[in-house]
Structures are given as structure tokens and as C-alpha cells.
C-alpha positions in Angstrom: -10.1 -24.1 -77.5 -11.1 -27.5 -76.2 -7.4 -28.0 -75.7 -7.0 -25.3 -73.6 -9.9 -25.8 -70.9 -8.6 -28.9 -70.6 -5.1 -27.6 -69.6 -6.7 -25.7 -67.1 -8.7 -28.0 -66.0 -5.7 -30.2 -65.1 -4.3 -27.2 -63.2 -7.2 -26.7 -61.4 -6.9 -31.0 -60.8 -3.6 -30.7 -60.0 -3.8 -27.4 -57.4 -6.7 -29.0 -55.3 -4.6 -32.7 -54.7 -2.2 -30.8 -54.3 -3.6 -28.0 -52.5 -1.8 -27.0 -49.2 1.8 -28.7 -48.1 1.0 -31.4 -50.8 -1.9 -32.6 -49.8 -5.7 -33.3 -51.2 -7.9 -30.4 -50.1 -10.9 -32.8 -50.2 -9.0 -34.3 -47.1 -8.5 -30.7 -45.5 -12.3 -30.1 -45.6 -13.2 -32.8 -43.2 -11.0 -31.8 -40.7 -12.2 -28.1 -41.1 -15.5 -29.2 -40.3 -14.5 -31.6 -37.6 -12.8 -28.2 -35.9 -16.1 -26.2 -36.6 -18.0 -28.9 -35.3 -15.6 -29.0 -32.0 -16.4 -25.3 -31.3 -19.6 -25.8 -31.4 -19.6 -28.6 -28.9 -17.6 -26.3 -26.8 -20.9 -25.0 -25.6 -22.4 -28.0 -25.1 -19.7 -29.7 -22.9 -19.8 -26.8 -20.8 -23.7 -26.9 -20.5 -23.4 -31.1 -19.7 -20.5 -30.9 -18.3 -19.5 -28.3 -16.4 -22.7 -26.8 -15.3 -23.8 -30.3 -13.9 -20.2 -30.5 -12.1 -21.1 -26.9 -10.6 -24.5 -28.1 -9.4 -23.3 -30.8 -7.5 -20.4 -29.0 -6.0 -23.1 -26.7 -4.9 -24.5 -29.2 -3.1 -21.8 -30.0 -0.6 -20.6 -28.1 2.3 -17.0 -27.7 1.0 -16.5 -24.2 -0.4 -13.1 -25.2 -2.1 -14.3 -27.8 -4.8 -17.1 -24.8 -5.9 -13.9 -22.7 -6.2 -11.9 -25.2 -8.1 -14.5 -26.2 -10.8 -15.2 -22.5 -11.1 -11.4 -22.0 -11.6 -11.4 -24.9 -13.9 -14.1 -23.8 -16.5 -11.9 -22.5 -19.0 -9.3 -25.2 -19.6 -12.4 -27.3 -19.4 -14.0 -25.4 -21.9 -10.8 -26.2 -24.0 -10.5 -29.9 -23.8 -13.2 -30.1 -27.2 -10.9 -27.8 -28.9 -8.1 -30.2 -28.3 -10.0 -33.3 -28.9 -10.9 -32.0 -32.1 -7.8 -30.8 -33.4 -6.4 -34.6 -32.9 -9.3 -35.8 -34.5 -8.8 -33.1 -37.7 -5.3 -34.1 -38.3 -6.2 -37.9 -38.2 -8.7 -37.6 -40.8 -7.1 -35.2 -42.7 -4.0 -37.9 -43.1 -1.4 -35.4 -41.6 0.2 -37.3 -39.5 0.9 -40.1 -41.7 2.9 -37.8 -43.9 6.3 -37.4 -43.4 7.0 -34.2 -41.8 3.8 -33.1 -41.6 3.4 -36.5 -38.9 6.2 -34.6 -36.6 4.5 -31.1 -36.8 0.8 -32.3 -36.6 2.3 -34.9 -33.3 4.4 -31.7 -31.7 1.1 -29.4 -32.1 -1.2 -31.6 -30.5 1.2 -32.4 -28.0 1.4 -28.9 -27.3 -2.0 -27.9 -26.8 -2.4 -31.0 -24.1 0.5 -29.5 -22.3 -0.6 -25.8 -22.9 -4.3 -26.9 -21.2 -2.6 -28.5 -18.2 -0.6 -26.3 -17.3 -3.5 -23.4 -17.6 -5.4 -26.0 -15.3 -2.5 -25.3 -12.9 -2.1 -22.0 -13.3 -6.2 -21.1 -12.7 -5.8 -23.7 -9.7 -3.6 -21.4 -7.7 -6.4 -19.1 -6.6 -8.7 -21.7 -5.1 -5.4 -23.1 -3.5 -4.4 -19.8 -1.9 -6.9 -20.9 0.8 -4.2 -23.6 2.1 -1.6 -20.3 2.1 -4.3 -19.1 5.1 -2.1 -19.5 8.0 0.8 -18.1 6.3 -0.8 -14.7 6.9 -0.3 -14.8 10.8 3.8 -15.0 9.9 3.6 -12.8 6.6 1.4 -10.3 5.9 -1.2 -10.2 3.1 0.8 -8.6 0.6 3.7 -11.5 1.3 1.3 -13.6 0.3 -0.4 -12.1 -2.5 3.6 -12.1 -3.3 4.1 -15.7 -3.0 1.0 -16.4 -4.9 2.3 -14.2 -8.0 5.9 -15.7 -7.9 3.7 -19.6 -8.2 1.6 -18.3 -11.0 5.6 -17.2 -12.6 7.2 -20.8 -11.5 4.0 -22.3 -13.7 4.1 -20.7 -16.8 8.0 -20.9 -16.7 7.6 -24.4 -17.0 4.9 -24.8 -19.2 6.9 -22.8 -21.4 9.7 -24.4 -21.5 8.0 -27.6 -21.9 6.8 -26.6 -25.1 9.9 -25.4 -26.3 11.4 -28.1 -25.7 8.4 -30.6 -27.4 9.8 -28.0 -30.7 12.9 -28.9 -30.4 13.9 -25.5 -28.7 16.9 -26.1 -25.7 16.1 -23.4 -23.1 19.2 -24.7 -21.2 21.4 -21.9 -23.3 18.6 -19.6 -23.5 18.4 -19.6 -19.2 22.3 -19.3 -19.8 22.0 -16.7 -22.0 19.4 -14.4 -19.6 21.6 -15.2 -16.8 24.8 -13.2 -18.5 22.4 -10.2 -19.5 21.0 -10.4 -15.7 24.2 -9.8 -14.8 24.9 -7.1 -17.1 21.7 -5.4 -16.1 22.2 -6.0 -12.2 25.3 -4.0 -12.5 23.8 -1.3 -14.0 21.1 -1.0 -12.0 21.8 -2.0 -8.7 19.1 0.8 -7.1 16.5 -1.0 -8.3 17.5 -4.3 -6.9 18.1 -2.6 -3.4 14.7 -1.5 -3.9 12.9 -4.2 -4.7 15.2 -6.5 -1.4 13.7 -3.0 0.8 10.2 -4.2 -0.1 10.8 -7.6 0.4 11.8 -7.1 3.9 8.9 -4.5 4.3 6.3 -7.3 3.7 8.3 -10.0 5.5 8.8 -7.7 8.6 5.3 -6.6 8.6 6.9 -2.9 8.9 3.4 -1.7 8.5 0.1 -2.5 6.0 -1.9 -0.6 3.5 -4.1 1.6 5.0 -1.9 2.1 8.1 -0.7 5.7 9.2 2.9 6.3 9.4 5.8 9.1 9.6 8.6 9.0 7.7 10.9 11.1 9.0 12.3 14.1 7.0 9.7 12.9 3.9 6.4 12.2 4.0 3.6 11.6 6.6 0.1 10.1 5.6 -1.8 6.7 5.1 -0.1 3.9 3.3 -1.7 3.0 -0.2 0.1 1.2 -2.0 3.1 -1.4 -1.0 4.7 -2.3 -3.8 8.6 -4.2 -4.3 10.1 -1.4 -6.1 8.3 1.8 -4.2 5.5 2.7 -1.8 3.0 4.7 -2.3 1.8 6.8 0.7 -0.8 9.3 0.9 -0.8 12.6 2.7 -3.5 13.9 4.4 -3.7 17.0 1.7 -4.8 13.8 -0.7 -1.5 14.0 -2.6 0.2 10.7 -3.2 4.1 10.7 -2.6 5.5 7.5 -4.4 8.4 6.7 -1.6 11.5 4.3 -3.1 11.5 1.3 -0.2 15.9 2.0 0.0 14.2 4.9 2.2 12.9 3.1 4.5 15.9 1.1 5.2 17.9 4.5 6.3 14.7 6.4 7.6 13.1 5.8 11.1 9.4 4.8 10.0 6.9 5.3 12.9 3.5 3.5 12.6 0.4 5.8 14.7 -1.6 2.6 13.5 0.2 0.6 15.8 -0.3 2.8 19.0 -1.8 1.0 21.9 -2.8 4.5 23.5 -2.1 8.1 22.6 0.0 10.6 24.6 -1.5 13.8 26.1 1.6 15.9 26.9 1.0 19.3 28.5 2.7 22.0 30.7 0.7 24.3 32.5 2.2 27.6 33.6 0.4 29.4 37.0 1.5 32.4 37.8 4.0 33.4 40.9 1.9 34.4 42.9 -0.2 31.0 43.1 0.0 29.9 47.1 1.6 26.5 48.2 -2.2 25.3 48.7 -3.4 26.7 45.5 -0.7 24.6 43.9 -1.6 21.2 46.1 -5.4 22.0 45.2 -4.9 22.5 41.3 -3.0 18.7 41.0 -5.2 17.3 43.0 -8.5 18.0 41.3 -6.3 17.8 37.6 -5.7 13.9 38.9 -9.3 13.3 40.2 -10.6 14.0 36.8 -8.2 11.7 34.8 -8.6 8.6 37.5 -11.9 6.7 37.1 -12.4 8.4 33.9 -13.0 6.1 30.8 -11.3 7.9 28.2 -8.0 7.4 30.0 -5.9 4.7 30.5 -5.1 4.3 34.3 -2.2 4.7 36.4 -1.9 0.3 36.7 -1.9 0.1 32.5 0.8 2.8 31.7 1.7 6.3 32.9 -0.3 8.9 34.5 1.5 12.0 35.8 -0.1 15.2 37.4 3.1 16.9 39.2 4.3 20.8 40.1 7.7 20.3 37.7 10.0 23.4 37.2 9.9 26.9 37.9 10.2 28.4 35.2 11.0 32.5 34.0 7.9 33.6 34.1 5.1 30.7 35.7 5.4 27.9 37.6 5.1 24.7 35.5 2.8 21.8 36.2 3.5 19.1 34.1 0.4 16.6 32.8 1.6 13.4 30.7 -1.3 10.7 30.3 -2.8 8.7 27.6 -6.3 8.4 26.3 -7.5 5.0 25.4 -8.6 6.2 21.4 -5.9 6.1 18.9 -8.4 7.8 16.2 -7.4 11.4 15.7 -10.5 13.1 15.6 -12.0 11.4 18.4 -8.4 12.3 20.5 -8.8 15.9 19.4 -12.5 15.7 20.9 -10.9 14.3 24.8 -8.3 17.0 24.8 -10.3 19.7 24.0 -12.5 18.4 27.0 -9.6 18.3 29.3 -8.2 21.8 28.1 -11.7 23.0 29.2 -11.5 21.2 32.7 -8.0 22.4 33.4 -9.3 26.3 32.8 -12.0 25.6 35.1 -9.9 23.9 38.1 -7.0 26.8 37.4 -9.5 29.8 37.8 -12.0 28.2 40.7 -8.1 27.9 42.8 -7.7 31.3 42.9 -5.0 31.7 40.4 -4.7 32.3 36.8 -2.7 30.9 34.3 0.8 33.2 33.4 1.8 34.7 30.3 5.8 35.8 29.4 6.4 39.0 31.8 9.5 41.7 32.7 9.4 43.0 35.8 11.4 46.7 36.4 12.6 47.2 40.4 13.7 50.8 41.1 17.1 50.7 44.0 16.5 52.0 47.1 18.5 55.2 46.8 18.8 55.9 43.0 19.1 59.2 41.2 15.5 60.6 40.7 15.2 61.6 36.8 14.4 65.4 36.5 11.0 66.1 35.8 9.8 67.5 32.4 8.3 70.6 32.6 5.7 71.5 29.1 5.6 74.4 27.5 3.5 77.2 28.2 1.6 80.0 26.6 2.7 83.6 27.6 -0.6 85.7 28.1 0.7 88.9 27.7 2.7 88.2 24.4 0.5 85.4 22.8 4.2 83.7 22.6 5.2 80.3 23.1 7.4 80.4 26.2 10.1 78.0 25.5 12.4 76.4 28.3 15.5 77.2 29.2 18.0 76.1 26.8 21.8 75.9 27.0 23.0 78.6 25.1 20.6 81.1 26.4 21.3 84.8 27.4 19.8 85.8 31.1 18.4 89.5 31.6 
């Protein structure tokens, strides 16, 4: 029996020194507790640290170092992790160990660069305030573009810096995505021409989310959503149409948000019988109301018509083309509805009245007179319908 616990106890010897990749667990405890003990300074380095960074950053003027060290806070929240990780493997005697030296080296050289390059990456946003004045050539979404692509260009490279600490080439591997790229591009070539369509949209500043616009033939509303593969517009039933950007490169786009003024084109039809000076008086006092008046833009900014302009089948037109200085719909709808009740007035206080689609009938001087209908009668004597002479009738 003694024998036996003593086997077993030589196991037990043996499985503990040699306990994980051959080495002593009594030198893997250490380094767990140095790790535990790095977490828990975590939360005191940021308290020290980082909080006293904030405060001061507070302090100045500059808004940009309060956005950086906010950005910041989690890779520096990090650095114990790292810190303590080097100092685990030291203790622990990994990286004196053969293999174990390269692995322990190539992971702690891999969490330095994976913390820097998250600096970089988190640095972007605060940055983005440099990318300012690119807004008055591109539009927001161009930049918000431009921003995304950075934040792709980082993490590429962090990547493949890691990789390649592992031993990993990504020369092939860019090689190799570069020969299924053009596989793919072959296959799906509508996609691409979207995503070049929306490109162009954001670079050409074609119009802006939130803007209304017509696309001919497909949709009309307010622009939602302008993304690199489709659009996504609005109609004013609420119903979003998702719109592929290729359209926009066939289809005539027009922007209302972009109007300067907006167009009130009318033609008035007076009656025939309106006199020469009815005619002069109507224009007239039509004109007077639109010059001086504020909701209008005035003859010396763009167009202002008030002129007697075709005679037509049935009225005489008078055609009205001006602009109101609003662009908002509702309050447009308000200034004609005004105007419509002005131009009643001035039409009815001339004299005439407004005309309406007519046929006149002339009868010839000299034409056949029809014969005139005679309705039948009651005979008194008989109590008999007397009926008119028919063809076909016997006299006597």
C-alpha cells in the first residue's frame, strides 16, 4: 500500500514540474497572479492616470487634446495589460525556454503593436477636425467616406504587421485576394458600377440627405440615405424606395432643394367678349400686385411676366409666369392661393368673367326652316286619340 501512494505521489511530482508545455506550475502561478494583479491596476491607472490627463486637458482652451485623450482611454486602459503580460512571461521563465522564448517574444510583440495601432485607429475621430475644409470641396458623406476608408488603411496594416511578427507572408495572401477580386469583379460588375455611381454622387455633390429631388420615371421624395451601393429616398406617402446609384447616371435628377425661387406659371382665360380696355386694365392691376410685393422676386432679380398671350378656342389667354421668393412648399401653396384670390377679384371688378370651353351654333341666312311638330290631340267627341297623318293613310 505504502508502495503505491508513493507511485502516485511521484505522478502527482512529476505532472506539476511538468505541468503545462514542460514547465513547473509553481512558476505558472506567479505570472497568473502578476496578470490578476495587472487587471486590477487597470482601474487604477486610469483613475491616476487618465482622469488626471482629462482634468488638465480640461483646463485649456483647445477642444482637440480633450478629444484625443478621450479617444485614447481605451488603449490607455490597455498598456497595464501589456505591461503585465511581459512581466508574467519573465517570471514565469518562458522566454528562456526554447520555443516557448519565440512564442512568449512574438505575443508580447503583438499586443504592443495591436495597442498602437488601436491608438491610431481611435485617433482618427479627433483628427477628422483637420478633414474640416475638405467639406467646402466634398460633401459630408465624402468625408464620412474618406474617414471610413482611413480607419480600413489602419487596421490593414496593423494586421498585417502581426502576421507577419507570426511568420505569416501576406505578400501571397494580397496575391491571392487579388485573383478572386478579379473573379468576383467579373461576375458582378453591377455592383461595381454602383458603388463608382455613388462615388461620383458624393464627389459631385449631386444632392445631400435630406434634400428633395425628382428622379425622373422613378421616384420623387426626400433623400435619406446616400449610400455607395444604393440610395435610399423617401416619398412623401413615407414609403422608402431604395434607388441603385447606376440610375442616376442615366436618369435626369432634379434637386427642388436647390431652387433659388419657385415658379408660378398660370394662364388665364377671359372671355370674348372682354373689351380692348378691360384687357389693358386686367394686366395692369395683375402686375401692380406682384411689383413691390415681398413674396415675389422682382422684375431686376429674374422674370416677371403679366402679358395678353394667344387667343385661344374658346377665351383669350393671359399668360402670368413669376416667382415667389419661398422655396418651402406649404408656404408657396399659401402665396398662390393668395394670388388666385386676387386675380378673381381684378377679373370680375373689369367687367368680364373668366371663360369656360364653349360651341357656338349660327343658323345661314336663308336655310330651310324644319317643319314644325304638331302634338297629339284628344278628340272630344270620340274620347280617341287623334293621331297625325301618317304615310300610308286612307283620306275620306
Amino acid at each position: 500500500m505504502e508502495e503505491t501512494f508513493t507511485k502516485f505521489w511521484k505522478i502527482v511530482v512529476d505532472a506539476w514540474s511538468q505541468g503545462f508545455l514542460g514547465m513547473d506550475l509553481s512558476a505558472l502561478l506567479p505570472a497568473m497572479g502578476i496578470i490578476i494583479v495587472a487587471l486590477a491596476l487597470r482601474g487604477v491607472f486610469t483613475r491616476f492616470v487618465v482622469n488626471r490627463m482629462v482634468s488638465f486637458t480640461r483646463r485649456t482652451k483647445n477642444i482637440l487634446d480633450d478629444q484625443v485623450i478621450e479617444a485614447l482611454e481605451g488603449p490607455m486602459r490597455f498598456v497595464p495589460i501589456v505591461v503585465g503580460v511581459y512581466l508574467a512571461i519573465e517570471m514565469s521563465g518562458l522566454a528562456t525556454t526554447g520555443d516557448l522564448q519565440i512564442f512568449s517574444e512574438k505575443l508580447v510583440r503583438s499586443l504592443v503593436v495591436f495597442n498602437l495601432f488601436w491608438g491610431l485607429f481611435c485617433l482618427i475621430n479627433p483628427l477628422t477636425f483637420f478633414l474640416s475644409r475638405i467639406e467646402e470641396i466634398f460633401s459630408t458623406e465624402m468625408v464620412s467616406f474618406l474617414i471610413k476608408v482611413m480607419k480600413g488603411i489602419i487596421v490593414g496594416i496593423g494586421g498585417a504587421t502581426v502576421l507577419e511578427l507570426w511568420g505569416i507572408k501576406v505578400g501571397p495572401i494580397i496575391a491571392g485576394f487579388g485573383l478572386v477580386g478579379v473573379a468576383v469583379a467579373l461576375g458582378a460588375q453591377d455592383l461595381f458600377k454602383n458603388l463608382i455611381s455613388g462615388f461620383l454622387i458624393l464627389a459631385e455633390k449631386r444632392f445631400r440627405v435630406g434634400d428633395w429631388v425628382l428622379v425622373s420615371g422613378v421616384v420623387e421624395g426626400t433623400v435619406e440615405k446616400i449610400g455607395f451601393r444604393s440610395t435610399v429616398i423617401r416619398r412623401f406617402d413615407k414609403a422608402p424606395t431604395v434607388v441603385p446609384n447606376t440610375v442616376f447616371a442615366d436618369t435626369a435628377v432634379t434637386n427642388f432643394s436647390e431652387m433659388s425661387f419657385r415658379r408660378i406659371y398660370w394662364k388665364i382665360g377671359v372671355e370674348y367678349s372682354t373689351s380692348v380696355v378691360q384687357m389693358q386694365e386686367i394686366t395692369s392691376r395683375i402686375k401692380e400686385y406682384l411689383i413691390g410685393n415681398s413674396d415675389y422676386v422682382q422684375p431686376d432679380e429674374a422674370t416677371l411676366f403679366v402679358v395678353t398671350d394667344s387667343f385661344n378656342a374658346s377665351s383669350i389667354d393671359i399668360m402670368i409666369y413669376c416667382f415667389t421668393r419661398t422655396t418651402n412648399w406649404g408656404e408657396w401653396l399659401e402665396i398662390k392661393q393668395e394670388f388666385a384670390y386676387a386675380i378673381k377679384h381684378i377679373v370680375e371688378s373689369a367687367g368680364s368673367s373668366f371663360a369656360f370651353p364653349s360651341i357656338s351654333i349660327y343658323r345661314g341666312v336663308g336655310a330651310d326652316e324644319p317643319e314644325a311638330y304638331i302634338p297629339p290631340t284628344d278628340d272630344l267627341k270620340t274620347g280617341k286619340e287623334k293621331m297625325p297623318f301618317q304615310a300610308g293613310d286612307e283620306g275620306g
